[in-house]
N, C-alpha and C positions, 0 to 999 in steps of 0.2 A: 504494500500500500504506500501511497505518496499523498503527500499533505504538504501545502502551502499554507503558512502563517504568515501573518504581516501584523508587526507590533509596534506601534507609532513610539512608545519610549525607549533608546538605543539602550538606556542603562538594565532596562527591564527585558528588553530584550535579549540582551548580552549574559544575563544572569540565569535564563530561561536557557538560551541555548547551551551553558556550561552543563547543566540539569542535565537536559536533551544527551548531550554528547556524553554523559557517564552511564550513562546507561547500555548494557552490553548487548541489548537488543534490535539496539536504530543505528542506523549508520545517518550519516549526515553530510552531505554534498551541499558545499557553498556555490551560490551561482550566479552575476552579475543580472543575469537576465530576466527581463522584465516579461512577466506570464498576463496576459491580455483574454478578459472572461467575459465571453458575447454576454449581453444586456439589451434587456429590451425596456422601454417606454411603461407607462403606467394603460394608457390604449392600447400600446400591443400584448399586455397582460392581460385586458379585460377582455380583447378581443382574442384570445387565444382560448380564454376560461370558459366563455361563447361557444370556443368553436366545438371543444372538447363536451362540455354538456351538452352536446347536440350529437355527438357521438355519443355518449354512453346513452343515452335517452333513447339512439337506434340499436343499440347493443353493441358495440361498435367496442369492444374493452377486449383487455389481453389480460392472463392471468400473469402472476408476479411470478412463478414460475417458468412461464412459456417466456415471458419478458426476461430472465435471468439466462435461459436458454438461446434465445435472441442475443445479448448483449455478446455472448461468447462469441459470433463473428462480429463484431466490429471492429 
């Protein structure tokens, strides 16, 4: 598993990550690069949540399952 944290105070951060890094079960890769996470609009939220109960309301759903099954080709 892989987790991005982002921790606005460097002192609290720096102390979190010493934590982090003693621990013998995480490894910990520093990395300049800036990770950019699609966002949508407060309308394209509401039209999304639209569109979706318009699906499930036709049956239109996938079990968590099958969906967990799905995920494995991506």
């Amino acid at each position: 598993m892989q987790i991005t944290i982002n921790i606005k105070d460097s002192t609290k951060a720096k102390a979190f990550l010493n934590f982090i890094k003693s621990l013998d079960f995480v490894t910990v890769k520093e990395s300049d690069e800036n990770i950019s996470y699609p966002t949508m609009t407060e309308k394209e939220i509401i039209d999304r949540v639209a569109v979706t109960n318009k699906q499930i309301k036709q049956g239109k759903t996938v079990s968590h399952d099958d969906l967990e099954k799905e995920s494995l080709n991506w």
